[in-house]
Every structure is written in C-alpha cells, then in structure tokens.
C-alpha positions, 0 to 999 in steps of 0.5 A, spaced: 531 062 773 529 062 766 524 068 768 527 071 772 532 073 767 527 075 762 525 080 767 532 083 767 531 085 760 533 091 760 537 093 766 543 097 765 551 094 764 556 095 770 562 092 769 562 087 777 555 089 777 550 085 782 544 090 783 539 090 778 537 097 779 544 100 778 547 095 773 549 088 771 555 084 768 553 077 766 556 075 773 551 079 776 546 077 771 546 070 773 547 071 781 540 075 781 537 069 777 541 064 782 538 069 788 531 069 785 531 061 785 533 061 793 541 059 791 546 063 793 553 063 793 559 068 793 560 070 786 567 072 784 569 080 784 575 084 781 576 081 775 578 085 767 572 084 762 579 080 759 582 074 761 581 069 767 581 061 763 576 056 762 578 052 766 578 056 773 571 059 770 570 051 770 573 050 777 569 055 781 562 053 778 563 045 779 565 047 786 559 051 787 554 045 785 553 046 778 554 040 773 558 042 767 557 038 760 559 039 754 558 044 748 554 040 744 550 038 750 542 039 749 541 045 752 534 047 758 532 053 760 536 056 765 543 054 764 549 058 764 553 058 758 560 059 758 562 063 751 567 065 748 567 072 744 573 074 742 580 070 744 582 073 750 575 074 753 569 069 756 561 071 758 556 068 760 549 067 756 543 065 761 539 060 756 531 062 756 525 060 751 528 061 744 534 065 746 538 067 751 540 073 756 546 076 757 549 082 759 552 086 752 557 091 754 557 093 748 549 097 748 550 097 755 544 093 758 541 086 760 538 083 752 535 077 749 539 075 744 533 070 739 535 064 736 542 060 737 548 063 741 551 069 738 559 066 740 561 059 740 560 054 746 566 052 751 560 051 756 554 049 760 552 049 767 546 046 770 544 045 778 541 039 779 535 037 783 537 033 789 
C-alpha cells in the first residue's frame, strides 16, 4: 500500500473521488491503495466534507477487516489514520516512509506531507495478515 500511495502524489482532489485520473478524496485515496493491494471493498459515498462521527468511521472500518489502536499506537507504513482537522471534520492520512499522504483540499490534489501528522490522532487502522 505504502507505494501505491506514493505514486498517487500529485493527482488531483475530488470531493467522493475514486479515479486517480479524475480526482481523489482521502476516501478514494486509500480504496486505490486498498485496490492496488488486491483488498477490496465497498467504500462509503455522498458524504459532506463535514461532519459524520468517529465512532461510525470507526464501525465501518473494523466491519471492513481493519484492527483499530489507539492514537498513540506505534505507527507502520500503510496505516490509515483517522485525523481530526478541525471540530466538525475527520480525514484520512496514509502512513508512508517519513510522513504521510493524503488528499489536501485545500491545494486541490494528492500530497506527502514529511514528518509527524499535521492534526492530532483520533485513529489508526491496519489490515492484519491471516
């Protein structure tokens, strides 16, 4: 997953995007990480950029397949983090080498962000191997 995700650097954002090609939100960012990886499942559509809750992001994910640990848990390239941005919104960052990737709104496209996570924790979800 990790370099899957590396070469998503760069396309552009789309708000409930799933096409690398046409644009990417960080939920369409880690189903083409997932995809690439041969794991598939049906992502969640027709959300707002703002709201849902940590614990219905947390449900999907854990019904899924992924194994949810806490925010101070030691991190592995791959994971998907769940952040929280601002009070009324929660993203997603993919864990790579030195940093992470995600899908910024804001300079509309798919970037790697070096270093720690630029918003605190609330998550982290890892696929276990059998």
């Amino acid at each position: 997953m990790a370099e899957k995700v590396v070469s998503l650097c760069g396309a552009p954002f789309c708000l409930h995007g799933r096409d690398e090609d046409i644009g990417l939100d960080c939920i369409g960012l880690a189903l083409q990480c997932l995809i690439a990886g041969d794991f598939e499942c049906d992502a969640p559509n027709g959300y707002s950029i703002r709201g849902g809750s940590e614990q219905s992001i947390s449900a999907f994910m854990t019904e899924t397949g992924f194994s949810r640990f806490p925010p101070e848990s030691e991190l592995c390239e791959g994971d998907i983090i769940l952040v929280r941005p601002s009070p009324v919104q929660w993203h997603f960052l993919i864990r790579a080498k030195d940093g992470f990737v995600h899908a910024h709104a804001g300079l509309s496209k798919v970037v790697f962000c070096p270093g720690e996570a630029p918003w605190p924790i609330a998550a982290i979800f890892r696929l276990m191997e059998d």
